[in-house]
C-alpha positions in Angstrom: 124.1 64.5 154.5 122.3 61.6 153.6 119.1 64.4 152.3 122.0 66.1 149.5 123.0 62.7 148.7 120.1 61.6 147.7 119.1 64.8 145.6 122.5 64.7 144.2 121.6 61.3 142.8 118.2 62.3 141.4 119.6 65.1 139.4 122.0 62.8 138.1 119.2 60.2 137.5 116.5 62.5 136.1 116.3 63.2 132.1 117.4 65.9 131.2 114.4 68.7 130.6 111.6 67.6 127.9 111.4 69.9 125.0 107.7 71.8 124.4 105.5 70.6 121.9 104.5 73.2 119.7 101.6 73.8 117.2 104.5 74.5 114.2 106.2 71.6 115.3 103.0 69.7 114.8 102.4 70.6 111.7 105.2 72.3 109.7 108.3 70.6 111.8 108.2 67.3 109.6 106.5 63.7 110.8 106.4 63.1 114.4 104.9 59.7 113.7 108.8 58.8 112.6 109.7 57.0 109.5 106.3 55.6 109.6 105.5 54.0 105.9 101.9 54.6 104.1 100.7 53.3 101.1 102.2 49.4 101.5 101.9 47.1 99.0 103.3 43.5 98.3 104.7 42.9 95.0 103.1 40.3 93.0 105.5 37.5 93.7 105.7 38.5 97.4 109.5 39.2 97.5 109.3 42.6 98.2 106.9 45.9 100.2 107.1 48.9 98.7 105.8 52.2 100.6 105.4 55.7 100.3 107.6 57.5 103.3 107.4 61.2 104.1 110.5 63.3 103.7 112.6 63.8 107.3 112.1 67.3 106.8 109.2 67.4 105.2 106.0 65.1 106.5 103.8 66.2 103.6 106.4 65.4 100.3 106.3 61.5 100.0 109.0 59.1 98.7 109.0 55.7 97.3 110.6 53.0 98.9 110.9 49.2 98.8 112.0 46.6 101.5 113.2 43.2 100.2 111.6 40.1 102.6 114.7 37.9 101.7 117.4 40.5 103.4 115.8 42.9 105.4 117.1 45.3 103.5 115.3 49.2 102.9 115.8 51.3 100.2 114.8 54.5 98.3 113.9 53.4 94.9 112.4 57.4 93.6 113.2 60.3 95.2 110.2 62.5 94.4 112.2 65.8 94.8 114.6 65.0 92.0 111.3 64.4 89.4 109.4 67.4 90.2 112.3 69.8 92.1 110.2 72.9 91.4 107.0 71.5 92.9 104.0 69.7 91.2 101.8 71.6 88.7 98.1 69.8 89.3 94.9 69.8 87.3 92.1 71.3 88.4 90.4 67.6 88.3 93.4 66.2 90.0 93.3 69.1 92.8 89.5 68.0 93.1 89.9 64.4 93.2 92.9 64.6 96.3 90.5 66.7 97.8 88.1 63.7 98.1 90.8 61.3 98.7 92.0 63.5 101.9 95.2 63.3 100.7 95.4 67.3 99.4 98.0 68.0 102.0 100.2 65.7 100.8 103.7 66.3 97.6 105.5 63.9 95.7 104.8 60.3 95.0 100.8 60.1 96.8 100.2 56.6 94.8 101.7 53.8 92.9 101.4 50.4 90.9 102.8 47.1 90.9 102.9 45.8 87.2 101.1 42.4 87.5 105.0 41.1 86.9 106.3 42.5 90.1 109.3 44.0 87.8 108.0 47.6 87.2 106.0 50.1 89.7 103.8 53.3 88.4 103.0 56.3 89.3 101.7 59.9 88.3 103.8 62.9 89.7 103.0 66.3 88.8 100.5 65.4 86.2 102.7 63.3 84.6 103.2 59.4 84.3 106.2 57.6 85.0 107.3 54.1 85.0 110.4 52.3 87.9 112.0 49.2 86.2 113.5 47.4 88.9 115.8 45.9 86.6 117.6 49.3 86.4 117.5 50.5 90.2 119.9 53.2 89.4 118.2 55.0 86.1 115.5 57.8 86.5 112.2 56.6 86.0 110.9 56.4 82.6 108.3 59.4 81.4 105.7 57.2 80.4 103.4 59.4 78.3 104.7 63.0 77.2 101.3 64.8 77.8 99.9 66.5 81.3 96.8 66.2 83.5 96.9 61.8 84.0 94.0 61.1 86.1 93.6 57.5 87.8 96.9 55.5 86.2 97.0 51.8 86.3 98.4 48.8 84.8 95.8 46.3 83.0 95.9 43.0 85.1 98.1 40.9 82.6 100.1 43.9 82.2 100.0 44.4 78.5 98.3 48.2 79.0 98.6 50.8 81.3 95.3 53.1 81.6 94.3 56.6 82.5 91.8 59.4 82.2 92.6 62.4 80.6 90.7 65.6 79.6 87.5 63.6 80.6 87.7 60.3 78.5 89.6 57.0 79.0 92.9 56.2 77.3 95.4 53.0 77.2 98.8 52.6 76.1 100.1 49.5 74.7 103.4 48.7 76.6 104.1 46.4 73.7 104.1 49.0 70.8 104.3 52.5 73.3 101.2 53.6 71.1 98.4 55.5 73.2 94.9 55.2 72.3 91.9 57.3 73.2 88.9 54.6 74.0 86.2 57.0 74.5 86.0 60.5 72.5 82.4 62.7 73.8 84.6 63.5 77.3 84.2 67.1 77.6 82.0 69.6 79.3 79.4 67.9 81.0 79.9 64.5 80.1 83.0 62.2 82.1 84.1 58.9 81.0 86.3 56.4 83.4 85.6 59.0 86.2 83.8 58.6 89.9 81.6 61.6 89.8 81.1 64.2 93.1 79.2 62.2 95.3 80.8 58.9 94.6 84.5 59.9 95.2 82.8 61.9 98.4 80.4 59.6 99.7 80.5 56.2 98.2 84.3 55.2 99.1 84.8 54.8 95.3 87.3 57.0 93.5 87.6 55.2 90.1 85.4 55.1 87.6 86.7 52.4 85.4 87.3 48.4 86.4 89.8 46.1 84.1 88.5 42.7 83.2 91.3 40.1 84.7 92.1 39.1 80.6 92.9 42.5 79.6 90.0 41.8 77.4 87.3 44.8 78.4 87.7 47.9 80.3 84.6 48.6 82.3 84.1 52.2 82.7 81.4 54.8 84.0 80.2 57.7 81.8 78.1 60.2 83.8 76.5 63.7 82.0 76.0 66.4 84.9 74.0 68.7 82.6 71.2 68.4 84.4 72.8 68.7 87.9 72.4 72.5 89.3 75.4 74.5 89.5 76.2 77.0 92.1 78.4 79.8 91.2 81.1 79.1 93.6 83.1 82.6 94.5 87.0 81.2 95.4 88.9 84.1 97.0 92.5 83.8 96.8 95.1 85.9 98.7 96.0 87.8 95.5 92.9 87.0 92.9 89.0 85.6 92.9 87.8 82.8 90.5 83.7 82.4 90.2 83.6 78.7 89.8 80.4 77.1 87.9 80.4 73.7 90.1 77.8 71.3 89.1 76.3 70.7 93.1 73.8 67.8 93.4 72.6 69.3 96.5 69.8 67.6 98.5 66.5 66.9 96.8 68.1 68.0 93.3 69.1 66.2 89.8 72.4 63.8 90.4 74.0 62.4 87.3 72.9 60.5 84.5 74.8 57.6 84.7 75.9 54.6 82.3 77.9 51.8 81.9 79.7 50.7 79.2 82.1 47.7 77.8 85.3 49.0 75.4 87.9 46.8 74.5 91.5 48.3 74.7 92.5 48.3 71.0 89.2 50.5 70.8 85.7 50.0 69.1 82.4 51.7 70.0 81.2 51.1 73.6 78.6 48.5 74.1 76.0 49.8 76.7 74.8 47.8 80.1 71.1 48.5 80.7 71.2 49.8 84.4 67.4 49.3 84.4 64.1 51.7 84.0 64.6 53.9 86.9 67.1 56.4 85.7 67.4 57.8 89.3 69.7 55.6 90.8 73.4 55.2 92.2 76.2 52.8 90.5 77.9 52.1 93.8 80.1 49.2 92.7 81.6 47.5 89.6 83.5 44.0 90.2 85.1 41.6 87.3 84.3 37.5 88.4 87.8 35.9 88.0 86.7 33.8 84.6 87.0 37.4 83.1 83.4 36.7 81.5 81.3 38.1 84.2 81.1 41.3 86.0 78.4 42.3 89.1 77.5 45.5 89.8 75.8 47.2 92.6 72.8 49.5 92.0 71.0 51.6 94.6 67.8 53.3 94.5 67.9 57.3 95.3 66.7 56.7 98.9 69.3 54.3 99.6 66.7 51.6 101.0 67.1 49.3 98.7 70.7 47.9 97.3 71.2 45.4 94.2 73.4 43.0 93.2 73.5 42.3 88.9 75.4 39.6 87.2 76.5 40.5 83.3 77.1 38.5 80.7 80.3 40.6 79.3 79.9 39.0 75.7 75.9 38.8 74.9 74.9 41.7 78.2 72.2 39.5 79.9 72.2 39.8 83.3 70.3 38.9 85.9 69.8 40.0 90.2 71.9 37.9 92.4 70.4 39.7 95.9 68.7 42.4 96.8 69.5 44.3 100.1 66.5 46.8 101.6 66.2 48.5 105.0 63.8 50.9 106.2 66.5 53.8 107.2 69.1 53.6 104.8 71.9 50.8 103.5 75.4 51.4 104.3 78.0 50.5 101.4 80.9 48.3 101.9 83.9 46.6 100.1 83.4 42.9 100.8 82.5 41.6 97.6 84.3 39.0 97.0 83.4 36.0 93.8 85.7 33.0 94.8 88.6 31.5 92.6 86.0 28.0 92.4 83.7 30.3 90.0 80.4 28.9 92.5 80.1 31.1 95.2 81.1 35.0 96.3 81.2 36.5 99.3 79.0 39.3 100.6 79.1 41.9 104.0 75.5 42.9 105.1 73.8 43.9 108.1 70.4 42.3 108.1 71.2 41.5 111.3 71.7 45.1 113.0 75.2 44.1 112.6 77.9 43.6 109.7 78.7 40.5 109.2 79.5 38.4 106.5 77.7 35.3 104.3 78.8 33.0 101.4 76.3 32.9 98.6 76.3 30.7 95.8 76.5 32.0 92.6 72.8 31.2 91.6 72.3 33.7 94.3 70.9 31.5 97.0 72.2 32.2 100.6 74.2 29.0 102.0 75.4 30.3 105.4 76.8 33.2 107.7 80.2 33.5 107.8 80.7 35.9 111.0 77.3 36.2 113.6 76.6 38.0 117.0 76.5 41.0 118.5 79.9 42.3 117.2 80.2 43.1 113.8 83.2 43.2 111.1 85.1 46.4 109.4 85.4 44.6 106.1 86.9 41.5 104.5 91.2 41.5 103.9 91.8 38.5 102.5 90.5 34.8 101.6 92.5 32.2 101.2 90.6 29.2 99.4 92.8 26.5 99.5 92.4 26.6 103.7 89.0 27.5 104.1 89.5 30.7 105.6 88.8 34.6 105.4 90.9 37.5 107.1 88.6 40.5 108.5 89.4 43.3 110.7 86.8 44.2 114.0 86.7 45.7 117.2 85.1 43.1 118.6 87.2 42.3 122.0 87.2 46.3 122.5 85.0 48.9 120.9 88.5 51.8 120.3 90.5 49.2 118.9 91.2 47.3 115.7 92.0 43.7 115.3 92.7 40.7 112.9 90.4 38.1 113.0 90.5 34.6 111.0 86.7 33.2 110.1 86.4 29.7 108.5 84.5 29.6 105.3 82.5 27.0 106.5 81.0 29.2 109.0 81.9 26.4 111.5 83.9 30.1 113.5 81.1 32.0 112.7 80.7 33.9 116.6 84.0 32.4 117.5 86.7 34.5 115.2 90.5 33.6 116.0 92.1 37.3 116.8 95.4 36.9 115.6 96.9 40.5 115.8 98.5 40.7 119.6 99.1 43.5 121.6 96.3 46.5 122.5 95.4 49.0 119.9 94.8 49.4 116.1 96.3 47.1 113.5 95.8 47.6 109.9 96.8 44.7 107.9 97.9 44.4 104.1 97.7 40.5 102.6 100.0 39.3 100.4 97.6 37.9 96.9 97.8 34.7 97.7 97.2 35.2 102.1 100.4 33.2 102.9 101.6 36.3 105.4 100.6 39.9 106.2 101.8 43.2 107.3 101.0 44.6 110.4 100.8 48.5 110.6 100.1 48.6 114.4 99.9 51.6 116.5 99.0 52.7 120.4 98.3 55.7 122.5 101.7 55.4 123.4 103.1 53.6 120.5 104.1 55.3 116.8 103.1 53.5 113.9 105.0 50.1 113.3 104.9 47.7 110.7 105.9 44.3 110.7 106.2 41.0 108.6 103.9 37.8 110.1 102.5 34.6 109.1 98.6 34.2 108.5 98.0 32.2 112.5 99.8 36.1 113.6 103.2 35.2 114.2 106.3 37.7 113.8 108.0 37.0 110.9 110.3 40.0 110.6 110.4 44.2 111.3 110.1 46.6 108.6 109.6 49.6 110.7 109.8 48.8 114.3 110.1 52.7 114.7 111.0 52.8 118.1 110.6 55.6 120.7 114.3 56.3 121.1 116.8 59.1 121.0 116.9 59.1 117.1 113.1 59.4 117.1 111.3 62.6 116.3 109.1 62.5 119.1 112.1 61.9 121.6 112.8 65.1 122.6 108.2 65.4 123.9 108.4 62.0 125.0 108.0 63.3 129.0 105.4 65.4 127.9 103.1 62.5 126.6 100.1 61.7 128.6 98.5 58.9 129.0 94.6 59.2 128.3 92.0 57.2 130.1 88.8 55.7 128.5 86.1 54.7 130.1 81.9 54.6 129.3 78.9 56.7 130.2 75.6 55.8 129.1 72.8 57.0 126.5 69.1 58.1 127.1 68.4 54.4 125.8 71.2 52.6 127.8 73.6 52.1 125.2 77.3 52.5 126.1 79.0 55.9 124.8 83.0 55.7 125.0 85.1 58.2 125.8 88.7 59.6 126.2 90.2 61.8 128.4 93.1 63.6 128.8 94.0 64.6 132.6 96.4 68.0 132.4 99.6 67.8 132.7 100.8 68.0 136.6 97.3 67.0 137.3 96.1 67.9 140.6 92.6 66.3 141.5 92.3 69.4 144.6 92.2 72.2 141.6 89.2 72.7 138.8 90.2 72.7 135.6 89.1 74.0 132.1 87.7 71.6 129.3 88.4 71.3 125.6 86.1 69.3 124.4 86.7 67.9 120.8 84.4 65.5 118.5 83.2 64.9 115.2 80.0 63.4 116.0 78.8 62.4 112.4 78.4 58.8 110.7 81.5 56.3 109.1 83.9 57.8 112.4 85.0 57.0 115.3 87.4 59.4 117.2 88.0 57.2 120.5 90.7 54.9 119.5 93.8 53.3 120.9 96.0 55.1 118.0 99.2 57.1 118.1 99.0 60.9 116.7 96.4 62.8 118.8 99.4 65.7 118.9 96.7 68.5 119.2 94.8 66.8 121.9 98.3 66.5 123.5 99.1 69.6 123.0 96.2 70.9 124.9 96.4 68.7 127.7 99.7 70.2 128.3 98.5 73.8 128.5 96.3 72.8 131.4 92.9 72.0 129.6 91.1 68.5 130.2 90.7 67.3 127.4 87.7 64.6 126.3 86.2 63.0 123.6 83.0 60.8 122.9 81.5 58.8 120.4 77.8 59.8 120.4 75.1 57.8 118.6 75.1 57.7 114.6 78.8 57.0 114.7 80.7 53.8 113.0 81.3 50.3 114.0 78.5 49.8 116.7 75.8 48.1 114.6 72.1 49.5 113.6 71.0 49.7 116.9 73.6 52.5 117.8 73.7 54.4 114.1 69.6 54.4 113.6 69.0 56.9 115.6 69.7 59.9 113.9 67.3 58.9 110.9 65.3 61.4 109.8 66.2 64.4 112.0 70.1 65.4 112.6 72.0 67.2 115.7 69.1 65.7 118.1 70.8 62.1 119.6 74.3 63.5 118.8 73.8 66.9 121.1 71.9 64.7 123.8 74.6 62.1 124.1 77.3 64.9 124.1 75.5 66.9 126.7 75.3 63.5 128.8 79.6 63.6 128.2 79.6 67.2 129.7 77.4 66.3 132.4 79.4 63.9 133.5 82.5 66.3 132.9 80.7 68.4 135.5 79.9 66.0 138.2 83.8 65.1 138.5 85.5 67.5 141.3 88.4 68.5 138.8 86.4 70.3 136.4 85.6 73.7 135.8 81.4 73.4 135.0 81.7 76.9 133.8 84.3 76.7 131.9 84.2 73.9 129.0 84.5 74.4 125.5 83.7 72.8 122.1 85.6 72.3 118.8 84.8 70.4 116.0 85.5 70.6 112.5 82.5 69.5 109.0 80.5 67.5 111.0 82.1 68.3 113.9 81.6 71.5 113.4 78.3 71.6 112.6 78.1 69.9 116.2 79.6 72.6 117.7 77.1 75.2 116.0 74.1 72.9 117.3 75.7 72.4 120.8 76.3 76.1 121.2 73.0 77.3 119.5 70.8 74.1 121.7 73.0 74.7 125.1 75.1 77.9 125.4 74.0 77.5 129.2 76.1 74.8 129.7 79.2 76.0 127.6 81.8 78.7 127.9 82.1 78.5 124.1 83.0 76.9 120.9 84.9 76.9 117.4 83.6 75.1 114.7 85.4 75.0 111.5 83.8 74.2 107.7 80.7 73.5 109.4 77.4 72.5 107.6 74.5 74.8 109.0 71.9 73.6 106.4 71.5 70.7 105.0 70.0 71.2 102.2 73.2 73.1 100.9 74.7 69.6 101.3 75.1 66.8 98.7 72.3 64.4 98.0 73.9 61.1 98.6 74.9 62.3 102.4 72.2 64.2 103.2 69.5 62.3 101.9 70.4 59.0 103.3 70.0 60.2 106.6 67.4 62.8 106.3 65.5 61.4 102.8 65.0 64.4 100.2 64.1 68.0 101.5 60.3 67.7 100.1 59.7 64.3 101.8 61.1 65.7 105.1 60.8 69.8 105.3 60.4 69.5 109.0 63.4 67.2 109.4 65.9 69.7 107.8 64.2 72.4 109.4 64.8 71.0 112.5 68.5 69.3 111.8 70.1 73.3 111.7 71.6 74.9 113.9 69.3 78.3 112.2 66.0 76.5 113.9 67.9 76.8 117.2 69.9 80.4 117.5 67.7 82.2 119.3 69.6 79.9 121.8 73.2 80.3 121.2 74.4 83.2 123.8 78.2 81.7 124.3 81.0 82.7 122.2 81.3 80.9 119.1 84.7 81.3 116.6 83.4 80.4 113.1 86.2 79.5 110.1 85.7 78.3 107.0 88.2 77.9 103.7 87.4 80.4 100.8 87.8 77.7 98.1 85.5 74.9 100.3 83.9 72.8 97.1 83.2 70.1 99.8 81.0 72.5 102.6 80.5 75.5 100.3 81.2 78.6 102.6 77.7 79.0 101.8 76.7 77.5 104.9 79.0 79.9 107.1 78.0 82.7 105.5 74.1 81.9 105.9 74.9 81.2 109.5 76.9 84.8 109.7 73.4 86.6 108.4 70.9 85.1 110.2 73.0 85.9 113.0 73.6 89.0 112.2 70.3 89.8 112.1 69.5 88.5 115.6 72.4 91.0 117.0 74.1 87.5 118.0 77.8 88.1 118.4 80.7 85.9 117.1 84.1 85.8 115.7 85.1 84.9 112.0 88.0 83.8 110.2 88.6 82.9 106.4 91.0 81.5 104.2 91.9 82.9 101.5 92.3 79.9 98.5 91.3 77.2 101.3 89.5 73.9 100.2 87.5 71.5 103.1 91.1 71.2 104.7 92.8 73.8 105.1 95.7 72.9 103.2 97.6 75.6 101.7 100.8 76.1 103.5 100.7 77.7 107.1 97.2 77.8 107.5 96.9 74.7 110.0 99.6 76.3 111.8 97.1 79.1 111.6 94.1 78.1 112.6 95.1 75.7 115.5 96.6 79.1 117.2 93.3 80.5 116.8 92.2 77.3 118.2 94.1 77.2 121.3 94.2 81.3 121.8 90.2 80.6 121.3 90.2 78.3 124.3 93.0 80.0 126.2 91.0 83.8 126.2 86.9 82.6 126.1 87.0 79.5 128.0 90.1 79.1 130.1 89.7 82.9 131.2 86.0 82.7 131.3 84.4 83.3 134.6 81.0 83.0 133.6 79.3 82.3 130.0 78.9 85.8 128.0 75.4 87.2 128.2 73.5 87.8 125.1 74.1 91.0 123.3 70.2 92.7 122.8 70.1 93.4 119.0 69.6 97.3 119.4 73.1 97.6 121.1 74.7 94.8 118.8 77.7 94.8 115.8 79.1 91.8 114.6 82.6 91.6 115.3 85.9 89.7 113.1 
C-alpha cells in the first residue's frame, strides 16, 4: 500500500515528458537562446540601450529595439519586416563583406548608429540607408539616400555628416543641406577607396576602411589597387545556374594590395597622401584619430608579420614620426587596445613582449613609463578607461582558462598582477561601457545559463535587468530543458607539460558499466577557443542525447594562453595540433566508458582541415571523420593567415609540404565525409577538390557532399539543417555502428564513391 502510494506521488511530482531536441529545431525553429539582445549600444547621453533582437519566429531576421535606463521600459523602435517585407536585395560587395563579418546568416537590421546627439539611430537595410528620429517614435524611418548598394554607413563624430562607400569610392551627406557628395572619384575596377580589402576584413579584425577625425574636419580613408593581386577564376555553382567569378586571391607567397592612405575633407578637395614609407610590401593594420582631432597613428606591419609599427601624423603639414616598434621572431598578433588618453600625453598600448598580453602606458614622446597589467595571465583587450579615476576596464580569463571576466587595473599600474574581477558568477561575461565608464552592461552566459544582460555600476554591482531571460515556461528552451546535460571540464597534459582543457559531454542515461561511442568536435586553429563556460552548444547537446560522448579540446596554437602555448605551430601546421588531440583520444580510451574503436572526428575550416590531418596521420586510432570547408593546402590560402604562421611558400617549401593533409594520405584508411560550399570565396573548394584527386588517385575511398550557391558557412536556407543530418547520420552509420575501422580499399579494386 505504502509502495503505490509512493509511485502515485512521483507521477504526480514528476514533469511532465521533455520534448526532443531536434536538428530543425536548432536551426530553422527560431532562437533557442530566448529574447537574447546582440548588437548593444548606449546612447550618447547614457539614457538609453538599444539592441538588435531576432524575430520569435525567426532567429536569423533582426529587429531594433531600445530600453530606457530611467523606466525599465523595452520597446521595438523598427520593425525590419515592415521596411524590406519582400526580403533584402544585397550587393555583391555587401554579400562579401557579411561574409567576413560572420554575420551572412543573418535578415533585417544586422547594424546600427547612434548620432553623436543620442536623438537619431542609422542603419542600412536592404542596400539602402535609413535614419530613426526618436523624436517621432511612431513615423517610418526616414530613406536617407535614394540610391542602392550603401557599404559601411556612419555618422561623422559631431554629427554634421553621415558617410558611406558606394560603387568603390567614399561619399558624405550633409545632414544640414541633405546634399551628397562623392569625396573620392578613381573607385572602380581594381582600385577601392574607404574599403578594408580581403585579407584585412578576413584576417586583421578590421572591416572599415575609412576613420572620421573627432572635428568632422578629415576623413581618413584607405585606397588599395588589387591589379596586381592574382585572380583565380572562381566557378560558383548554383542550384539553377553557374557564375565563373574573377576574384582577386592574394594567396600565400603572392602580390597583396597596393595600399595608401589619404586625408579628404568632407566638403571635398583632392586627397592629400600619407607616405606609408619605402617598403611598398607591407600591411596598414590600424588607423586611430588622437582626441585633439590634429593627430592620427597608424599601425604598419612588415609582410612577415615580425615586426609591427606605431606612426604619429601631423594631419595639417603630414610629418610623422615612430612612436614604437613591436618585433618577434614568430609572428605579432594584432589587437584593439590602442587607446591616446583625453590628457593629450600618454596612450595606451596591448603587447606581448612578455609571452603574455598585457597592457603599458606610454607617453606620447613614445617612451615606455610602466605596465599596466603583468604575470602569467594575460588580458583579452581593453573596454574602457576612465581618466578622471585612474582606472582601465579589461576582459581575461585569468581566474579560469574557459571563462571570461571583468577586471578593473589602475593606471598607475599600482594593480598591475592584482586586477579587481568585478563580473560575479561562473562563465562568460561580455561587457559594453557606457562613453564616459560610469556603468556597464553585462551580457553573461553559462553552460546552463541563456544569455542575460544586465545594468551595473563600474565596482560590478547590479543596477537593473534588461534581459534576465529566464529558463521558465515561456522560454524557448523550456520544453528541452530535462534534456540538458551538464558537461564536465577537466585538463590533460601536452608533450611539453602544458595544460590542455577539455569538455565533455557524458550521454544521456549515462551508465559507466556500458562503452560508448565518441563524437569528437574541435577547431583546433589560432584566435579560438571552443572550451568555454557559454550557453548554445545545441549540436553538442544534441549528440550527447543520441548516446555519443561527446568531447572537446583546446590543443596548442589556440587563443588566450600566452606565447608559450600559441608558438608552437610556427613554421609547420597540423603537427602540435594532431599530437595534442591524439593525447585527448588517448585519454578518451583509457576511461572504461568508451568505445576505443569507435570515436569520431568533426570539424569544420580549420577544424576541418584537422579532421583531414587526424584521419590522414591516425586512421588507426579513429572510426572516422567529417570535415567540412577544410583547407588541404596551404598555399591555396590567403597570405596574411598563412604566412604568419608558416612565412611565404618559397622561404618554407618543406613547411607547407609538410602542414597538408596530401603529404600524409597514404595514411588515411578510416572513413572520411568531405563537404564543402560551391560558392566558398573564403576556403575556395579548390582545396576539396585537390584532396578528392589525389585521393582518387590512391583508390582511397570517401564520401562527398556540395552545396550548390554555398559561401564558407553554409548559409543559404536549409542547408545547416542539411548538413548537420549528414553530420549525425555520419556518426550514427560509420562510427556508432562501426565494429572495427574500415580497411583500406587496394587501388586496382577501388571507385570513389558520393
Amino acid at each position: 500500500m505504502r509502495a503505490l502510494l509512493f509511485a502515485a506521488l512521483t507521477m504526480v511530482a514528476l514533469p511532465t515528458m521533455a520534448e526532443k531536441l531536434t536538428i530543425e529545431r536548432i536551426f530553422d525553429g527560431g532562437s533557442l537562446a530566448g529574447p537574447a539582445p546582440r548588437g548593444l549600444q548606449i546612447s550618447p547621453d547614457g539614457s538609453r540601450v538599444s539592441f538588435l533582437r531576432p524575430r520569435a519566429d525567426d532567429q536569423y531576421q533582426l529587429d531594433l529595439w531600445s530600453y530606457q535606463l530611467k523606466d525599465n521600459h523595452t520597446q521595438l523602435l523598427v520593425d525590419s519586416k515592415k521596411l524590406e517585407p519582400n526580403g533584402e536585395q544585397l550587393s555583391d560587395a555587401e554579400k562579401a563583406r557579411r561574409e567576413r563579418e560572420r554575420t551572412a546568416g543573418l535578415r533585417g537590421i544586422v547594424s546600427y548608429q547612434w548620432s553623436p546627439d543620442g536623438k537619431q539611430l542609422l542603419f542600412p537595410i536592404g542596400g539602402k540607408l535609413y535614419l530613426y528620429s526618436l523624436a517621432t517614435p511612431d513615423a517610418a524611418p526616414r530613406l536617407l539616400d535614394s540610391g542602392d548598394n550603401v557599404i559601411d554607413p556612419r555618422f561623422s563624430p559631431k554629427g554634421r555628416f553621415v558617410s558611406f562607400v558606394r560603387e568603390q569610392n567614399l561619399w558624405v551627406i550633409d545632414l544640414g543641406t541633405g546634399e551628397a557628395k562623392q569625396l573620392t572619384h578613381d573607385g572602380g575596377g581594381s582600385v577601392h577607396n574607404g574599403e578594408a580589402e580581403f585579407v584585412a576584413q578576413e584576417e586583421m579584425d578590421r572591416s572599415s576602411g575609412y576613420w572620421w577625425a573627432p572635428d568632422d574636419s578629415f576623413i581618413a580613408f584607405e585606397r588599395f589597387d588589387e591589379s596586381k593581386v592574382p585572380v583565380t577564376k572562381r566557378t560558383e555553382l548554383y542550384a539553377d545556374h553557374t557564375e565563373v567569378v574573377d576574384q582577386h586571391y592574394p594567396a600565400a607567397g603572392t602580390a597583396n594590395v597596393a595600399v595608401k592612405l589619404g586625408l579628404v575633407s568632407p566638403t571635398g578637395g583632392q586627397p592629400r597622401w600619407i607616405d606609408l614609407g619605402k617598403d611598398n610590401d607591407i600591411y596598414l593594420t590600424r588607423v586611430n584619430w588622437l582626441p585633439d582631432g590634429r593627430h592620427l597613428a597608424y599601425q604598419r606591419m612588415s609582410r612577415n608579420q615580425q615586426r609591427l609599427d606605431l606612426r604619429l601624423v601631423d594631419a595639417k603639414t603630414l610629418a610623422q614620426r615612430t612612436l614604437l616598434s613591436e618585433t618577434s621572431d614568430t609572428w605579432i598578433n594584432l589587437n584593439n587596445d590602442l587607446t591616446f588618453l583625453k590628457d593629450g600625453k600618454s596612450f595606451l598600448w596591448g603587447s606581448e613582449r612578455s609571452g603574455y598580453h598585457h597592457l603599458y602606458l606610454y607617453g606620447i614622446d613614445g617612451k615606455l613609463r610602466h605596465a599596466v597589467s603583468e604575470g602569467e595571465w594575460q588580458i583579452d583587450g581593453v573596454l574602457a578607461v576612465n581618466e578622471r579615476t585612474g582606472t582601465v576596464y579589461v576582459s581575461s580569463n585569468r581566474d579560469a582558462v574557459p571563462e571570461r571576466h571583468i577586471y578593473a587595473l589602475k593606471l598607475d599600474g599600482s594593480t598591475a598582477n592584482a586586477p579587481m574581477r568585478i563580473s560575479q558568477g561562473a562563465g562568460t561575461h561580455t561587457a559594453e561601457f557606457a562613453p564616459n565608464a560610469s556603468f556597464y552592461l553585462d551580457t553573461f552566459s553559462s553552460i546552463d545559463t541563456p544569455p542575460q544582460v544586465s545594468v551595473h555600476k563600474p565596482d560590478g554591482s547590479l543596477v537593473s535587468w534588461i534581459e534576465p531571460n529566464k529558463l521558465d515556461e515561456k522560454h524557448p528552451f523550456w520544453p528541452y530543458r530535462d534534456s540538458l546535460i551538464k558537461p564536465e571540464f577537466g585538463t590533460i597534459k601536452a608533450a611539453d607539460g602544458q595544460l590542455l582543457y577539455y569538455r565533455l559531454y557524458k550521454p544521456a542515461g549515462f551508465d559507466p558499466s556500458k562503452k560508448y561511442p565518441v563524437f569528437n568536435m574541435f577547431y583546433g586553429g589560432p584566435h579560438a577557443q571552443l572550451v568555454t563556460n557559454a550557453w548554445g552548444d545545441y549540436f553538442n547537446q544534441y549528440m550527447a542525447n543520441q548516446g555519443f560522448v561527446v568531447f572537446t579540446l583546446d590543443n596548442r596554437g589556440m587563443a588566450r594562453r600566452g606565447r608559450k602555448f600559441e608558438d608552437p605551430i610556427y613554421q609547420q601546421l597540423g603537427a602540435v595540433e594532431v599530437e595534442d588531440q591524439l593525447a585527448g583520444i588517448h585519454w578518451l580510451k583509457s576511461q572504461p566508458w568508451v568505445d576505443p574503436k569507435r570515436i569520431g572526428v568533426f570539424g569544420w575550416s580549420y577544424g576541418g582541415y584537422m579532421t583531414t590531418m587526424m584521419l590522414s596521420k591516425a586512421s588507426d586510432e579513429l572510426a572516422g571523420g567529417v570535415a567540412v570547408a577544410p583547407v588541404t593546402d596551404w598555399r591555396l590560402y590567403d597570405t596574411f593567415y598563412a604566412e604568419r604562421y608558416l612565412g611565404r611558400p618559397q622561404d618554407n617549401d618543406s613547411g607547407y609540404t609538410r602542414s597538408s593533409p596530401l603529404a600524409w594520405l597514404d595514411g588515411l584508411t578510416s572513413k572520411l565525409y568531405l563537404v564543402h560550399g560551391m560558392a566558398d570565396d573564403n576556403v575556395l573548394f579548390l582545396n576539396s577538390t585537390k584532396l578528392m584527386a589525389e585521393m582518387q588517385k590512391r583508390g582511397t575511398q570517401f564520401q562527398f557532399m556540395a552545396y550548390p550557391g554555398a559561401k564558407h558557412g553554409l548559409n543559404l536556407p536549409g542547408q545547416r539543417s542539411h548538413v548537420y543530418h549528414l553530420i549525425e547520420n555520419f556518426f550514427q552509420r560509420e562510427v556508432k555502428g562501426a565494429a572495427a575501422v574500415a580497411p583500406r580499399v587496394t587501388p586496382a579494386a577501388a571507385s570513389t564513391s558520393s
